[in-house]
Biopython code that builds the backbone (N, CA, C, O; Angstrom):
import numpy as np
from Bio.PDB.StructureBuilder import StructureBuilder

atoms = [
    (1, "UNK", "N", (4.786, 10.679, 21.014)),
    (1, "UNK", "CA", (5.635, 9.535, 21.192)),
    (1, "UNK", "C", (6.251, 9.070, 19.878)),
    (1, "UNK", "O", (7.438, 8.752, 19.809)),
    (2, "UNK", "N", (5.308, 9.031, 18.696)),
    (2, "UNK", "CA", (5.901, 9.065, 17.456)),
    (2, "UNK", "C", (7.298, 9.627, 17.537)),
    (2, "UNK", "O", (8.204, 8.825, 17.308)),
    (3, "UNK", "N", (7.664, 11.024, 17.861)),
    (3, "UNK", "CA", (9.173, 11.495, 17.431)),
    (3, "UNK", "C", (10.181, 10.524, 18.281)),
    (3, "UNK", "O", (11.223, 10.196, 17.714)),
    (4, "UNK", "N", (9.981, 10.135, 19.361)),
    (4, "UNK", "CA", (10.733, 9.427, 20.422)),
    (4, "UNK", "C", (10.923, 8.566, 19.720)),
    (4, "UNK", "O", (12.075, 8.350, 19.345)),
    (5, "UNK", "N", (9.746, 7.682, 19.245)),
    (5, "UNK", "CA", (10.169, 5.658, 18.833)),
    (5, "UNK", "C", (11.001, 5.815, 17.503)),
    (5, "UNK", "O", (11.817, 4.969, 17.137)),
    (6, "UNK", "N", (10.654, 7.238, 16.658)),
    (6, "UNK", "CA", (11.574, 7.079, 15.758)),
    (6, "UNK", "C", (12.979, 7.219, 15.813)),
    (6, "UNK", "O", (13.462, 7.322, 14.685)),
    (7, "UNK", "N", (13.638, 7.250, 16.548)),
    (7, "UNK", "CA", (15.074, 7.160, 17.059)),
    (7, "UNK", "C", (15.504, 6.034, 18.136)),
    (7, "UNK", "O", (16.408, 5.228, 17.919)),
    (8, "UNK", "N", (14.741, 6.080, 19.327)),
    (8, "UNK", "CA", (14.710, 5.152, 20.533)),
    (8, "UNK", "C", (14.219, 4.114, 20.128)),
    (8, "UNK", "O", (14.586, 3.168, 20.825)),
    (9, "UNK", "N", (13.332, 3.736, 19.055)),
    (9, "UNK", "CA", (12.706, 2.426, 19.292)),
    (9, "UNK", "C", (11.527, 2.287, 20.061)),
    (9, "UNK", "O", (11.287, 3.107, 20.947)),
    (10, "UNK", "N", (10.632, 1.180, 19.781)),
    (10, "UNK", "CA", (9.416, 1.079, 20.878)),
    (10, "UNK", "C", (9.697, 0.168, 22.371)),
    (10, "UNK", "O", (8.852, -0.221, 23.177)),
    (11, "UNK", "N", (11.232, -0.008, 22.404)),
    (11, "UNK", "CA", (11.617, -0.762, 23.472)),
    (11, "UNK", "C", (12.718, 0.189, 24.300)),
    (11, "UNK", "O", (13.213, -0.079, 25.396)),
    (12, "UNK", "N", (12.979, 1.435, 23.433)),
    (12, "UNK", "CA", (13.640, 2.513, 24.151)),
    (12, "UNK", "C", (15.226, 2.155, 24.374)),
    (12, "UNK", "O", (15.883, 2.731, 25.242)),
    (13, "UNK", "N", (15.828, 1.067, 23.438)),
    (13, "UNK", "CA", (17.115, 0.762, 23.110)),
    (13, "UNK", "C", (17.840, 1.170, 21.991)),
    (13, "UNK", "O", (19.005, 0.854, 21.747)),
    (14, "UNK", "N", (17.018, 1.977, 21.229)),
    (14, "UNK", "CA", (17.534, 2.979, 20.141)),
    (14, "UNK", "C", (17.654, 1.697, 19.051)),
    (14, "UNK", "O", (18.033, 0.537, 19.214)),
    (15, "UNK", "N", (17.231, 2.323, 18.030)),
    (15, "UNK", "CA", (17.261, 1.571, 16.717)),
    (15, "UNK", "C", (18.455, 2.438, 15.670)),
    (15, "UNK", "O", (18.561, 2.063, 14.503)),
    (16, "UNK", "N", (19.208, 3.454, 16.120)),
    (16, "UNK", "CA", (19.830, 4.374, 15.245)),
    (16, "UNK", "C", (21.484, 3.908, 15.923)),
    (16, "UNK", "O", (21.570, 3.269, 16.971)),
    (17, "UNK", "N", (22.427, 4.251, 15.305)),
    (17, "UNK", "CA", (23.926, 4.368, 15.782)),
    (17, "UNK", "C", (23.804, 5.489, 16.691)),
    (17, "UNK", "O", (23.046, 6.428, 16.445)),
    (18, "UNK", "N", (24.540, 5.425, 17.760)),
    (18, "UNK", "CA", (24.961, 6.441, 18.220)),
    (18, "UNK", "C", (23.764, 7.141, 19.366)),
    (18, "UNK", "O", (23.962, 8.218, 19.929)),
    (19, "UNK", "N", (22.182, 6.071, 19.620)),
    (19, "UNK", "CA", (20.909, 6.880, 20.089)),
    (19, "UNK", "C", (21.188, 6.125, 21.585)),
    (19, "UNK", "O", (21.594, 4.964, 21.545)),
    (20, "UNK", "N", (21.005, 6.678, 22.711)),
    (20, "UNK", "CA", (21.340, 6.162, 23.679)),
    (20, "UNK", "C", (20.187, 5.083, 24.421)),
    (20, "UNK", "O", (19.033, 5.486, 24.280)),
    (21, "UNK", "N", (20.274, 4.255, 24.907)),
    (21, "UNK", "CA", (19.330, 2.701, 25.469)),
    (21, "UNK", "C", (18.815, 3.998, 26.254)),
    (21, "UNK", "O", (19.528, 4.876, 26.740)),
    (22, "UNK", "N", (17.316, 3.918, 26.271)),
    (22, "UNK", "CA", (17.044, 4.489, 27.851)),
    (22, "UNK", "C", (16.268, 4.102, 28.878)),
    (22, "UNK", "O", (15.680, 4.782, 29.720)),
    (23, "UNK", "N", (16.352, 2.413, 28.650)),
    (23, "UNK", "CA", (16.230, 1.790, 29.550)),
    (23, "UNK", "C", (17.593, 0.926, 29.884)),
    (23, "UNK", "O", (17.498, -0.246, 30.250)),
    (24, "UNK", "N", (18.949, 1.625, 29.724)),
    (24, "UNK", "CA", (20.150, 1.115, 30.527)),
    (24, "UNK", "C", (19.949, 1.537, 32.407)),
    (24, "UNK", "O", (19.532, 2.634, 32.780)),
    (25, "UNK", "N", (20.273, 0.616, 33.183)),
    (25, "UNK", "CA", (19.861, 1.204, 34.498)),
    (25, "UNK", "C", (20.507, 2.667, 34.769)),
    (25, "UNK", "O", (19.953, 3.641, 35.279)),
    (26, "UNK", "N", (22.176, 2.517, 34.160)),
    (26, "UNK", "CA", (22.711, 3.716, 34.246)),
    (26, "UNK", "C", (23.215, 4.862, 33.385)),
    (26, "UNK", "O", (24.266, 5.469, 33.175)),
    (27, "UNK", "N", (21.832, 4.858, 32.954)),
    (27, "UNK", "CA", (21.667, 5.450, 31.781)),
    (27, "UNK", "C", (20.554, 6.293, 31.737)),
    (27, "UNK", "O", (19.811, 6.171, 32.711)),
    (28, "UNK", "N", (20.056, 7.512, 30.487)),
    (28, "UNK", "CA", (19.070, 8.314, 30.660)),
    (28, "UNK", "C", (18.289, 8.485, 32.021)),
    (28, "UNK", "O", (18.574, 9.488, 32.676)),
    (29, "UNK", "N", (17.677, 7.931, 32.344)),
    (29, "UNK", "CA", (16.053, 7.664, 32.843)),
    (29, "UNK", "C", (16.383, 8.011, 34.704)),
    (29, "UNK", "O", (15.583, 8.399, 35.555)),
    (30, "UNK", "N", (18.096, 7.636, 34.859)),
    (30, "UNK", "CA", (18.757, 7.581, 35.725)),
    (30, "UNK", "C", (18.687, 8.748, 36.416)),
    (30, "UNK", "O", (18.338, 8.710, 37.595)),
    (31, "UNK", "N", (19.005, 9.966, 35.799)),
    (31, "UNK", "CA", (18.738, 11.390, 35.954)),
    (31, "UNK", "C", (17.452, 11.791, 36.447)),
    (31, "UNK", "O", (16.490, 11.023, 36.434)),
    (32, "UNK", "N", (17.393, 13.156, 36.954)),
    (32, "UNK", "CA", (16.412, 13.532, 37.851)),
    (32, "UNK", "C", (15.298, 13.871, 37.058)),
    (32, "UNK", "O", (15.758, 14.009, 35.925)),
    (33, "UNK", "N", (13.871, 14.117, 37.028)),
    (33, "UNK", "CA", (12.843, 14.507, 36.409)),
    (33, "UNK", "C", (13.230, 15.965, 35.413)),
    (33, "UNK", "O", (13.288, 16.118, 34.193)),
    (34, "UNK", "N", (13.439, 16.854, 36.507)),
    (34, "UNK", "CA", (13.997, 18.334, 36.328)),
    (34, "UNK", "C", (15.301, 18.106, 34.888)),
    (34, "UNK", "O", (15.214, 18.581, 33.755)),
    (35, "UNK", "N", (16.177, 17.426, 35.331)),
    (35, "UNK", "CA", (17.290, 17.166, 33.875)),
    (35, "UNK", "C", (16.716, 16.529, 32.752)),
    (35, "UNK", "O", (17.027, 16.876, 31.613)),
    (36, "UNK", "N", (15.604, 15.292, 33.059)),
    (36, "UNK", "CA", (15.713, 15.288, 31.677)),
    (36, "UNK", "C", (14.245, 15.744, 31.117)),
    (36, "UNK", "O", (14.009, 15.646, 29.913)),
    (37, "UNK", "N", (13.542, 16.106, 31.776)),
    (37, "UNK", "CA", (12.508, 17.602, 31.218)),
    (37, "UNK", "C", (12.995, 19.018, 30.304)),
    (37, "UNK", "O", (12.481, 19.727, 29.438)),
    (38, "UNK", "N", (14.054, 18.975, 30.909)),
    (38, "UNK", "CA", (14.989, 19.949, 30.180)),
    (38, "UNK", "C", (15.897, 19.692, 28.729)),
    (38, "UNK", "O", (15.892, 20.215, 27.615)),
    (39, "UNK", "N", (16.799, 18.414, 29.494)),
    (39, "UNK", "CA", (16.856, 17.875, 28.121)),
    (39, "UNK", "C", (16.062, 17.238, 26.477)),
    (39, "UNK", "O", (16.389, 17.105, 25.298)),
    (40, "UNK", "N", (15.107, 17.043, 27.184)),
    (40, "UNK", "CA", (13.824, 16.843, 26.024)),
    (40, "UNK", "C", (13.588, 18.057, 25.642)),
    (40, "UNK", "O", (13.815, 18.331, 24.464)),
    (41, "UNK", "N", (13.055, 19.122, 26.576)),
    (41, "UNK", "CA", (12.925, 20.526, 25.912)),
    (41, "UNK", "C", (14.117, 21.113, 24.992)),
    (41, "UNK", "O", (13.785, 21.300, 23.822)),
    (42, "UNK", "N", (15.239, 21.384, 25.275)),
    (42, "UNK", "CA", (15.845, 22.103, 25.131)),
    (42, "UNK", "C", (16.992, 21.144, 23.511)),
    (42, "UNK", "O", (17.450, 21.638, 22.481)),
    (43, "UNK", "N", (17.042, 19.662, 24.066)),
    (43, "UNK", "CA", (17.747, 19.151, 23.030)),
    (43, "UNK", "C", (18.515, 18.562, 23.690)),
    (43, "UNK", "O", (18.339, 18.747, 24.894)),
    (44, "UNK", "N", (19.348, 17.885, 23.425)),
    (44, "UNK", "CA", (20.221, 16.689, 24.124)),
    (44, "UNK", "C", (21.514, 16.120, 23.170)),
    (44, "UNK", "O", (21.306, 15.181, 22.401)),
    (45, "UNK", "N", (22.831, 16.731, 23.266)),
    (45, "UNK", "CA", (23.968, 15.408, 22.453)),
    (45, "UNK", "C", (24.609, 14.812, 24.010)),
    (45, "UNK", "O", (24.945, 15.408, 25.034)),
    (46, "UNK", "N", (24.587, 13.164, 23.577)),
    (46, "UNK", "CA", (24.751, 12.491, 24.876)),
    (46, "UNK", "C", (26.952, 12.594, 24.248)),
    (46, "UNK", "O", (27.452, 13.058, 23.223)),
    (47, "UNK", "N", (27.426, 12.097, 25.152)),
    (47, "UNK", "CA", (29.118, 12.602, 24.602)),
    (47, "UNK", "C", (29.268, 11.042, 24.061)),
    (47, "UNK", "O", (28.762, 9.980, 24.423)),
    (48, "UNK", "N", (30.116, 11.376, 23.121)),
    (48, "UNK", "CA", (30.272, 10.200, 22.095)),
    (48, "UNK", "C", (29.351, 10.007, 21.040)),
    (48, "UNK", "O", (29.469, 9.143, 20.172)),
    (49, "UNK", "N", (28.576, 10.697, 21.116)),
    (49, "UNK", "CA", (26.974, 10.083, 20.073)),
    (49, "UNK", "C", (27.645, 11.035, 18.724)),
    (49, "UNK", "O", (28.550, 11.849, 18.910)),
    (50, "UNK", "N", (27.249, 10.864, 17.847)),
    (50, "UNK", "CA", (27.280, 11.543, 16.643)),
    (50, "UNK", "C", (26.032, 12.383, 16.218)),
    (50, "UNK", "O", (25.980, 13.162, 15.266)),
    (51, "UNK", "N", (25.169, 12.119, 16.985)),
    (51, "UNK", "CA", (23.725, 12.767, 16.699)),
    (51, "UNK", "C", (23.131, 13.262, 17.630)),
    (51, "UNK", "O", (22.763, 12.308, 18.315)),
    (52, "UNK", "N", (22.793, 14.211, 18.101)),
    (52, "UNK", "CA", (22.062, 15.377, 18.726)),
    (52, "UNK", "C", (20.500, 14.685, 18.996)),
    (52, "UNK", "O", (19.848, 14.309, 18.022)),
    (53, "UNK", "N", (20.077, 14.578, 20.088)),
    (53, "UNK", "CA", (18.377, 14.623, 20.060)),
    (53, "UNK", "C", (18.033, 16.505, 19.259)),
    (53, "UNK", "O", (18.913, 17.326, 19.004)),
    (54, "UNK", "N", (17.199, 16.605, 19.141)),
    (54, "UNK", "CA", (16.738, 17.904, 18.396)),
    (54, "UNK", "C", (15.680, 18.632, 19.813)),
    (54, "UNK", "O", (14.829, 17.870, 20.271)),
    (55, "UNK", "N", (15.762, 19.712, 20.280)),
    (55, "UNK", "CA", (14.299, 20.534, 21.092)),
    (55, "UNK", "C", (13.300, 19.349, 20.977)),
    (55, "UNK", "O", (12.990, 19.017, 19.833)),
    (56, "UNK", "N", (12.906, 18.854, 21.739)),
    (56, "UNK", "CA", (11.414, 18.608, 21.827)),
    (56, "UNK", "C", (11.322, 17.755, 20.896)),
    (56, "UNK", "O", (10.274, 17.674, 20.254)),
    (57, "UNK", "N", (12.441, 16.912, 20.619)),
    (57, "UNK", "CA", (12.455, 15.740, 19.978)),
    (57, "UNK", "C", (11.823, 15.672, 18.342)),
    (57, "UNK", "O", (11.418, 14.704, 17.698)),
    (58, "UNK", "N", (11.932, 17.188, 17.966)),
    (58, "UNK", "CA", (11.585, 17.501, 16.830)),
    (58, "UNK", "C", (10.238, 17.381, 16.312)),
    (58, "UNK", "O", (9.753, 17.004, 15.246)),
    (59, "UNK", "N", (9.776, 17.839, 17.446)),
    (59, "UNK", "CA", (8.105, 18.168, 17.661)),
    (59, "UNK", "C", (7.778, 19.654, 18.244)),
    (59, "UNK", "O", (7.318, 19.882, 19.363)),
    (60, "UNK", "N", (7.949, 20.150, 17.733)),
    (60, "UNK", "CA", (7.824, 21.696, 18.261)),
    (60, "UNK", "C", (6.559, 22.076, 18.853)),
    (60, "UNK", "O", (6.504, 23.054, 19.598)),
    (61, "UNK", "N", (5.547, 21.385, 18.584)),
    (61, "UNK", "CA", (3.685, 21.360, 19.666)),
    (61, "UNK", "C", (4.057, 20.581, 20.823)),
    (61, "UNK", "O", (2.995, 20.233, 21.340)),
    (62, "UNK", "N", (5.129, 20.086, 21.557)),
    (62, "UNK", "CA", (4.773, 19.628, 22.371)),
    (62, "UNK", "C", (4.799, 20.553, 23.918)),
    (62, "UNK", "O", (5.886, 20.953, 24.336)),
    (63, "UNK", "N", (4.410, 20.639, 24.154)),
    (63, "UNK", "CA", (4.313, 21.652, 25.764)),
    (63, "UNK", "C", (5.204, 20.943, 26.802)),
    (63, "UNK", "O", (5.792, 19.890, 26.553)),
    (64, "UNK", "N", (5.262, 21.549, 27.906)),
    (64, "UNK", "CA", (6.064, 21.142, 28.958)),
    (64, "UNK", "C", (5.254, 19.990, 29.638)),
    (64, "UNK", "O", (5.742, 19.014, 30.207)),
    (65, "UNK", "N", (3.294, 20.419, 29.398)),
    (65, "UNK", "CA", (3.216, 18.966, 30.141)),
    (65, "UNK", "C", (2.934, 17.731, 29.136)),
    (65, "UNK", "O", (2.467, 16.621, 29.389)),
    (66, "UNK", "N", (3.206, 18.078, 28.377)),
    (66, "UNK", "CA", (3.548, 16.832, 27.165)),
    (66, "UNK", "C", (4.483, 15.960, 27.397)),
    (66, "UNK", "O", (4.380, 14.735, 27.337)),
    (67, "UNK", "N", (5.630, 16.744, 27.729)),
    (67, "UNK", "CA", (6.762, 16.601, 27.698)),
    (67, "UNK", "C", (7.073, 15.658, 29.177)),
    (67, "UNK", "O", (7.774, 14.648, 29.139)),
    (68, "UNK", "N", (6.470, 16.140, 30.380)),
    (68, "UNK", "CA", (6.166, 15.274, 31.712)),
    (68, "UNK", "C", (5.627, 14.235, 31.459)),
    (68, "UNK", "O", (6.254, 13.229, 31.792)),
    (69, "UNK", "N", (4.457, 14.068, 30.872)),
    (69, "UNK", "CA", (4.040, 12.493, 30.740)),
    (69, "UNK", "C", (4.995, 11.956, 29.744)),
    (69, "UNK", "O", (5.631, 10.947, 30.048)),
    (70, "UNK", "N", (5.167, 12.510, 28.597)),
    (70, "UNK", "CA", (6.723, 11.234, 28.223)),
    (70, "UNK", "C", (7.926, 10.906, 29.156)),
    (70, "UNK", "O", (8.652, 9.919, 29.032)),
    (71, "UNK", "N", (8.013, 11.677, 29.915)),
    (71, "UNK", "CA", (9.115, 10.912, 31.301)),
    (71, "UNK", "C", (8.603, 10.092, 31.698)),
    (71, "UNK", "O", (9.030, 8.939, 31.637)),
    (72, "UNK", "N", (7.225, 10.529, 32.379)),
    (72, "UNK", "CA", (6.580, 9.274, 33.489)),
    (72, "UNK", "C", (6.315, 8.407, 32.388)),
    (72, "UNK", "O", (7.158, 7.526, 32.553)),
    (73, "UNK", "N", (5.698, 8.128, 31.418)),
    (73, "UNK", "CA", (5.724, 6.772, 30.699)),
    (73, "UNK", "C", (7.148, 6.217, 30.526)),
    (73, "UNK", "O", (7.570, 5.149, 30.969)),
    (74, "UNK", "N", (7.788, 7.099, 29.828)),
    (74, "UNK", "CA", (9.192, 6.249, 29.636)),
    (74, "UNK", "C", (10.097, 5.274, 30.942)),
    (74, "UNK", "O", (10.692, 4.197, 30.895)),
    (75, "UNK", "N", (9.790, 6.444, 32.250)),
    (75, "UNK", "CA", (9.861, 6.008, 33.697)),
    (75, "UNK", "C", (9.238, 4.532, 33.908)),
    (75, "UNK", "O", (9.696, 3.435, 34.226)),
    (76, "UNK", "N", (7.913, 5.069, 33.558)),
    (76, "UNK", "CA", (7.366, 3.550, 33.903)),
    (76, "UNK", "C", (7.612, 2.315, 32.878)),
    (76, "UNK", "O", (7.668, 1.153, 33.281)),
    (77, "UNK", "N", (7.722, 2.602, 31.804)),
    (77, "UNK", "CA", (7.808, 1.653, 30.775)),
    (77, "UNK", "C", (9.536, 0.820, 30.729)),
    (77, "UNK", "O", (9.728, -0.396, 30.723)),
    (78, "UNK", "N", (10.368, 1.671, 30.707)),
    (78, "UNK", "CA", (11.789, 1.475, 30.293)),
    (78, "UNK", "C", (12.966, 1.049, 31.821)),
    (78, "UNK", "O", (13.798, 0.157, 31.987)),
    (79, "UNK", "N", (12.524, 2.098, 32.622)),
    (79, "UNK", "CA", (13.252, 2.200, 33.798)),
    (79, "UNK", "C", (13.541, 0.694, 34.510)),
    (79, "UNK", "O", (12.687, 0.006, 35.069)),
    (80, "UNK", "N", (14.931, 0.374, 34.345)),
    (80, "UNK", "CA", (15.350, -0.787, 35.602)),
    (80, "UNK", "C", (15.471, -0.785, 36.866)),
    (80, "UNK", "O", (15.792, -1.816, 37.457)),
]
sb = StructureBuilder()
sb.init_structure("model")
sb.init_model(0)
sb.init_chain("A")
sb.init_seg("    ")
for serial, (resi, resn, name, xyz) in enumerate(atoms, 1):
    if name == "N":
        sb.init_residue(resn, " ", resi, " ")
    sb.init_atom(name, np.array(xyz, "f"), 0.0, 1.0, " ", f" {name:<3s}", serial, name[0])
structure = sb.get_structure()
């Protein structure tokens, strides 16, 4: 979770220019499990942003089910 809050914030409204809220209702979190499992894996530029999320949020140990419970927390924590 460390790599996440350092960009998103611990309220998941991004503390950086350009990092997307992902607790906007229509925003991130909005998307299906499957998209943004992928997008965490794989890396993420949202359009307009100037900055790229990085693979795996620039944690390269994290596994796929690592990667599931940071949805469902973020789900539960952020989601409107």
């Amino acid at each position: 979770m460390n790599s996440c809050v350092a960009c998103h914030g611990a309220d998941g409204q991004g503390v950086l220019p350009g990092v997307p809220d992902l607790a906007a209702a229509d925003g991130f979190l909005a998307r299906s499990d499957a998209t943004l499992l992928q997008r965490i894996r794989d890396g993420y530029q949202s359009p307009g942003s100037p900055l790229a999320m990085p693979p795996k949020g620039g944690n390269p140990s994290l596994t796929d089910d690592d990667i599931k419970a940071v949805v469902e927390y973020m789900k539960k924590t952020f989601a409107r």
